[in-house]
C-alpha positions in Angstrom: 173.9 -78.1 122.1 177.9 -77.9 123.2 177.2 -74.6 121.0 175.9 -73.2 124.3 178.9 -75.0 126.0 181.8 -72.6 124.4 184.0 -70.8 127.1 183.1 -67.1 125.8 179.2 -67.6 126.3 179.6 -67.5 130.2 180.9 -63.9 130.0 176.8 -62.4 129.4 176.7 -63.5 132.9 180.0 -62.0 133.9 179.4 -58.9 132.4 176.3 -58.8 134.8 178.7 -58.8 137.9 176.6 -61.4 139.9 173.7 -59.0 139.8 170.3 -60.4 140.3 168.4 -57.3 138.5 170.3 -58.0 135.2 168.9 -61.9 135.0 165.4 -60.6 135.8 165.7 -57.4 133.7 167.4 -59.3 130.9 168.3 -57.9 127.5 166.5 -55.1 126.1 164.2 -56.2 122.9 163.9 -55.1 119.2 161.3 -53.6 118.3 159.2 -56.5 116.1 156.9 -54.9 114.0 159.7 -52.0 112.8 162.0 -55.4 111.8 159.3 -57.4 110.5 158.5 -53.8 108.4 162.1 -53.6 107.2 162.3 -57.3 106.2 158.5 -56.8 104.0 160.6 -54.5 102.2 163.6 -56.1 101.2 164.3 -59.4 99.2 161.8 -61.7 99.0 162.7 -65.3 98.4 160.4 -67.4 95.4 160.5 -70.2 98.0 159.9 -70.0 101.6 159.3 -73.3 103.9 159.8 -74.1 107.3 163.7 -74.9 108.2 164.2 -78.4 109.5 168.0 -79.8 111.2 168.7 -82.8 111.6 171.9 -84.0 113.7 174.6 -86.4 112.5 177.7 -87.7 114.0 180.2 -89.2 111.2 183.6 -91.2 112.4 186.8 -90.5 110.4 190.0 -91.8 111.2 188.6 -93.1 114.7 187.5 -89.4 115.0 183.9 -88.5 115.4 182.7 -86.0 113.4 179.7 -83.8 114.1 177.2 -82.8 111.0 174.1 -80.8 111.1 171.6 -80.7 108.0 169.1 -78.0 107.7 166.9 -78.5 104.9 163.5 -76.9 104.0 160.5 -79.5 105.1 158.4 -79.5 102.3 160.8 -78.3 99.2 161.1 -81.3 96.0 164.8 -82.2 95.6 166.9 -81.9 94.5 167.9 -78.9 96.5 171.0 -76.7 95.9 173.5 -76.6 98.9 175.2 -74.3 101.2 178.2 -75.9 102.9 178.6 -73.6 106.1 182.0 -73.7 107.7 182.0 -72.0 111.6 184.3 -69.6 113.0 187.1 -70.6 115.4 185.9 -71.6 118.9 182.7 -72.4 117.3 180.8 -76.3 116.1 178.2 -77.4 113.9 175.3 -75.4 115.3 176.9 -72.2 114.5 175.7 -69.8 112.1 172.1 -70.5 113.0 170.3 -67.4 111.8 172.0 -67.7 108.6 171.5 -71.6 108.0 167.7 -71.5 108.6 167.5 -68.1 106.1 169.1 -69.8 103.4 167.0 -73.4 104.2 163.7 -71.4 104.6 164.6 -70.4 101.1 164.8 -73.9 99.3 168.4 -74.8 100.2 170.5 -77.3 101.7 172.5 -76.4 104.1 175.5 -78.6 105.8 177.1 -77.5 108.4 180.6 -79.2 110.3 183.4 -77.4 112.1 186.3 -80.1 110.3 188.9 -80.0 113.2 188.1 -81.1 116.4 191.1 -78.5 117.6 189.3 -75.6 115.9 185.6 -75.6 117.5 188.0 -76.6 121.4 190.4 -73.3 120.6 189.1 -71.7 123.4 189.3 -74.2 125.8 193.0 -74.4 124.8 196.4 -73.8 127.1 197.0 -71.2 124.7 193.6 -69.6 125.3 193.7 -70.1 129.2 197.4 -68.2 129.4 196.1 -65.3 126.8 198.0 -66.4 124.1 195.6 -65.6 121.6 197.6 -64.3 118.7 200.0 -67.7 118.5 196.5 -69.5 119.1 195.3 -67.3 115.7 198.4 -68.4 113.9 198.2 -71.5 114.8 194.7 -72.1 113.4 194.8 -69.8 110.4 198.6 -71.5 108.9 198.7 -73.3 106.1 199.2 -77.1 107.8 196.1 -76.3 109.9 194.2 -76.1 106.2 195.7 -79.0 104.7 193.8 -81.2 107.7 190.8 -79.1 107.2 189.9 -79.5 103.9 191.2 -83.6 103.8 188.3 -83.9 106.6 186.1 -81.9 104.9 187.1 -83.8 101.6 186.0 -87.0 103.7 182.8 -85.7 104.6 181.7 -84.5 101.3 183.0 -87.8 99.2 180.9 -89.7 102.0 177.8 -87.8 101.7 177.7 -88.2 98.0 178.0 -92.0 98.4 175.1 -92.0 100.7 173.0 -89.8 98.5 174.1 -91.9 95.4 172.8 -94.9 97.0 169.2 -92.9 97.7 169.8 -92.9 101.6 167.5 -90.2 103.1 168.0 -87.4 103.7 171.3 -86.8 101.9 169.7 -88.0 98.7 168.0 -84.5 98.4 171.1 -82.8 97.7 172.2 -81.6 94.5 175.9 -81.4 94.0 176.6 -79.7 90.7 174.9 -76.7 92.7 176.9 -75.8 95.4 177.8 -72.7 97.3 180.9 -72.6 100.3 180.5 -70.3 102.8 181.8 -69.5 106.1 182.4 -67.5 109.0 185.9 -66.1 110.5 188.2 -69.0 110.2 185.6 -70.5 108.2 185.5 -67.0 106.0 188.9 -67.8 105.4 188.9 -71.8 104.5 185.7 -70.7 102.2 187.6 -68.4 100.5 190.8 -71.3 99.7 188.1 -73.5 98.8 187.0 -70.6 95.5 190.8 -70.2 95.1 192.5 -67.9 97.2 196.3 -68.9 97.4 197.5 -69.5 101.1 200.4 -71.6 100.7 198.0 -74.9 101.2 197.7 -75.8 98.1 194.6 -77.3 99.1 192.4 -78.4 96.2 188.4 -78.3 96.7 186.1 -81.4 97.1 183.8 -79.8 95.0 183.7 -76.8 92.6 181.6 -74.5 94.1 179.6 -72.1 92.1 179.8 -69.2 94.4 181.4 -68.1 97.8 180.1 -66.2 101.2 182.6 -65.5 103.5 181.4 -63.6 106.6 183.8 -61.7 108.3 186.9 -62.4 106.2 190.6 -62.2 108.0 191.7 -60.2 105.3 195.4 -61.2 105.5 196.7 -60.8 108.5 196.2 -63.7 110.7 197.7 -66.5 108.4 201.5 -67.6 110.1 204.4 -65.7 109.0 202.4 -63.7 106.2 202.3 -59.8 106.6 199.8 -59.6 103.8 198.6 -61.9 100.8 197.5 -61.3 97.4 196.1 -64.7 96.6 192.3 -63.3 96.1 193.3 -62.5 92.6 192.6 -66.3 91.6 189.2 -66.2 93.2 187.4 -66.6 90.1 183.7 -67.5 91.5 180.7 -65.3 92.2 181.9 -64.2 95.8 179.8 -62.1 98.2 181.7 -60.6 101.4 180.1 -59.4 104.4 181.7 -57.3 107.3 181.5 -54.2 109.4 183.3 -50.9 110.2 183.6 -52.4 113.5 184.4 -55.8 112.6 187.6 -56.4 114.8 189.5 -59.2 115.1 189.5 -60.6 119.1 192.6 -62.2 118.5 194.7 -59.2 117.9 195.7 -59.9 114.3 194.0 -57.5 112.2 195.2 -53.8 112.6 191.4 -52.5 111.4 188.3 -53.6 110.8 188.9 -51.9 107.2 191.7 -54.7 106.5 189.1 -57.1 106.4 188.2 -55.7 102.9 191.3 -56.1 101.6 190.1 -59.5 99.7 187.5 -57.9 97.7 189.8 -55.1 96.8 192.1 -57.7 95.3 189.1 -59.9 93.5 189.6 -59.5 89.8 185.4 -59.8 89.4 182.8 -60.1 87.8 179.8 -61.0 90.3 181.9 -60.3 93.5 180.0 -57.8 95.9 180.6 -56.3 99.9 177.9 -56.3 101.7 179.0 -53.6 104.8 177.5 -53.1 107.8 177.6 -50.1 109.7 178.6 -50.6 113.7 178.0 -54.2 113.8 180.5 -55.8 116.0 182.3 -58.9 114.9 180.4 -61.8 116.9 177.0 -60.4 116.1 178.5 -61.6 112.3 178.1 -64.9 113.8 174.9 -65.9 113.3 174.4 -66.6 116.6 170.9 -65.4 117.9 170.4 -62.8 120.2 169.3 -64.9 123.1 172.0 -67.2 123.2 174.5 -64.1 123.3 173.0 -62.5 126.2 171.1 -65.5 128.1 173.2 -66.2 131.4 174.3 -69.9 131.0 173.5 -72.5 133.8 177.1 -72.0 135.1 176.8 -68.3 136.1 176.3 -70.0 139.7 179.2 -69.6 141.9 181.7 -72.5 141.1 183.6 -74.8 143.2 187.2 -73.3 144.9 189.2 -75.1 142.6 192.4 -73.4 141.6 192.3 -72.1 138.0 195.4 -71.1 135.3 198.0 -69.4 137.5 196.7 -70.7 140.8 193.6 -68.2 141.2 190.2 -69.8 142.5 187.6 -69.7 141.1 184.4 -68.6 142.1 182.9 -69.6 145.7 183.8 -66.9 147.4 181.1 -66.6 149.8 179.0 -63.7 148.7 176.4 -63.6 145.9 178.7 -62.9 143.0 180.9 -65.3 141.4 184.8 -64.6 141.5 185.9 -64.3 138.0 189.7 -64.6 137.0 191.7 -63.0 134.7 192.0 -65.5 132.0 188.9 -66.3 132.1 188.0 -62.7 131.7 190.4 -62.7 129.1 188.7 -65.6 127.0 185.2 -63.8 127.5 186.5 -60.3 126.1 188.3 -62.5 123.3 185.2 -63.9 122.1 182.8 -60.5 122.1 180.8 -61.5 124.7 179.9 -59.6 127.2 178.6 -55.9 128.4 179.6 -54.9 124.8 178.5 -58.0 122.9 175.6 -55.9 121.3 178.3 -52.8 120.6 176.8 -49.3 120.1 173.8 -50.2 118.4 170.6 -50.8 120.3 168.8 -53.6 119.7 166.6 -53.3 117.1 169.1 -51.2 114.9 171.2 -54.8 115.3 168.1 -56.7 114.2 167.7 -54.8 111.3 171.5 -55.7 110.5 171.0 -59.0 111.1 168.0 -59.2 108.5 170.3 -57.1 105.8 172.7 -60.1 105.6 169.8 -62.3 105.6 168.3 -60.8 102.7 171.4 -60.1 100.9 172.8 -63.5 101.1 169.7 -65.1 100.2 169.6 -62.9 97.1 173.0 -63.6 96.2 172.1 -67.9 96.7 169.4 -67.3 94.6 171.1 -65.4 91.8 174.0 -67.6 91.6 173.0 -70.8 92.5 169.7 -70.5 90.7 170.4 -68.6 88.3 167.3 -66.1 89.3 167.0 -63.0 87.3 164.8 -61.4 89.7 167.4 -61.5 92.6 170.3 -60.2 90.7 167.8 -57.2 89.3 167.2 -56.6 93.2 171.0 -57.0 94.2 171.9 -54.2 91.2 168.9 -52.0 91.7 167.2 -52.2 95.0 169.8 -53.6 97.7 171.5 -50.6 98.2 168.3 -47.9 98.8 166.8 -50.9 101.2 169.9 -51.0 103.5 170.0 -47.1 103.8 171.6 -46.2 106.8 172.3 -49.6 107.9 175.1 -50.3 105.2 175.8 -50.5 101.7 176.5 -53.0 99.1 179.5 -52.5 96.8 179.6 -54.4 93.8 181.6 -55.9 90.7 178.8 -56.4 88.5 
């Protein structure tokens, strides 16, 4: 999958330093019967079927345009959908712990990066010369959202058609139940897309009846604006998920605690903060475990071709690889790395991972089908389960 492609994933062999004992030791483990404990104990979706994707490739404006549809095998349709929206640097097969939650429990879920230049940001001249902040204005600015939601108005008008003439499998898909959510720059577009005012005037392809957005930029990273108020006209069940050590990489978020500045602002009712406690910001991802600390193929030395500002890189002669600067740069930029896991070891982060999980699935459920039993466990039960792990503010 060019998932496993992206420039930051090389850095979990970087962080190793070309040693041999790291790729044999690899990553410590969780601890599976205290998580699969944990998870007994916290929300338990009515439904519960295997997760099935299936890949795609769309052409737009003599663009292609890469889809990935993750729907539960055996559930009768039509099935509510999620429309899942990556983070910057990242394509279609993000958000894969979340996806197959949310399909395992009866829903449809779409997934598409919309801009080509979003999921290649990292492989950018900005990225390569450190320029991460104009590379984070840049994507997050209003013009940058006006093509994203016209190609993600494409998509969804052409699905529909395809579903309205009973072509399989998008004729399992039921559009007056949908939910938007999204991940860092796709926290932010999901966010536009239930209402928030960013100067794009962008209108929705489709009214969604509630929002997720994981790891919202709370303000700061959109061009030339110090702070917005346009969460007030976010009028939608909303769920928000982020950490006390959710930092923004790109340098444009003061605090981790400026990421809740949207749900501050969010006039209510139904709109709830799910917050984590040490989880760092890629871990928000989705991505699994073993993709963030599995060395990639490349962690070989590479050919002595110069890289950005003349360096070589790799080949040089011993058994570590050479790593330069920007490229060290990109790696810290993304999370990866020595501290990819932060503070936490990893089963505390597996318990994390299974909160928002749970969480999300219980909001899905209580919003999308209207399920008294998952807003009773939301209101009553959520905030005990997650104990230590985080808590779950609310606008009931």
């Amino acid at each position: 999958m060019r998932m496993i492609e992206r420039w930051g994933l090389r850095a979990a062999a970087w962080a190793c330093l070309g040693l041999a004992a790291c790729a044999a030791s690899g990553p410590p483990k969780a601890d599976d019967s205290q998580v699969r404990a944990y998870a007994a104990r916290g929300y338990q979706a009515a439904l519960h079927d295997r997760a099935v994707t299936s890949a795609d490739e769309w052409t737009f404006e003599q663009q292609p345009q890469p889809l990935l549809l993750t729907l539960p095998e055996g559930a009768a349709a039509p099935l509510p959908l999620v429309v899942y929206l990556p983070g910057l640097g990242e394509d279609a097969g993000a958000g894969k712990l979340w996806r197959e939650a949310w399909a395992e429990a009866g829903y449809a879920v779409l997934s598409l990066q919309p801009l080509a230049d979003d999921e290649a940001a990292f492989r950018s001249e900005q990225a390569r010369s450190g320029e991460f902040k104009a590379l984070g204005r840049e994507r997050w600015a209003a013009a940058a959202m006006v093509r994203r939601v016209a190609r993600l108005t494409a998509v969804v008008a052409q699905a529909r058609e395809r579903g309205a003439r009973g072509e399989p499998p998008w004729n399992r898909l039921d559009w007056s139940r949908v939910a938007i959510a999204g991940y860092d720059l796709g926290a932010h577009a999901a966010l536009v897309l239930a209402g928030e005012r960013d100067g794009s005037n962008a209108v929705a392809p489709v009214s969604p009846r509630a929002v997720i957005a994981i790891s919202p930029d709370g303000g700061g990273a959109a061009a030339g604006v110090a702070a917005r108020r346009g969460w007030a006209d976010i009028h939608v069940p909303a769920l928000l998920v982020s950490s006390d050590e959710d930092g923004d990489p790109l340098g444009l978020i003061a605090s981790p605690a400026q990421r809740l500045a949207s749900f501050d602002a969010m006039p209510g009712p139904d709109q709830d903060l799910l917050l984590l406690h040490q989880l760092p910001h890629l871990r928000l991802s989705g991505l699994p475990s073993d993709e963030i600390a599995a060395p990639p193929a490349e962690a070989a030395p590479r050919s002595e071709s110069p890289g950005p500002g003349g360096r070589r890189r790799g080949g040089n002669g011993g058994g570590a690889t050479a790593v330069p600067d920007s490229d060290r740069a990109l790696a810290d930029v993304r999370g990866f790395g020595a501290g990819a896991g932060g503070g936490l070891s990893a089963t505390a982060t597996e318990l994390r991972l299974v909160a928002v999980r749970a969480v999300t699935t219980a909001f899905l459920d209580a919003h999308l089908r209207g399920d008294a039993r998952a807003r009773a466990w939301l209101a009553e039960r959520a905030g005990a389960w997650l104990g230590r792990d985080g808590e779950l503010r609310r606008r009931p």
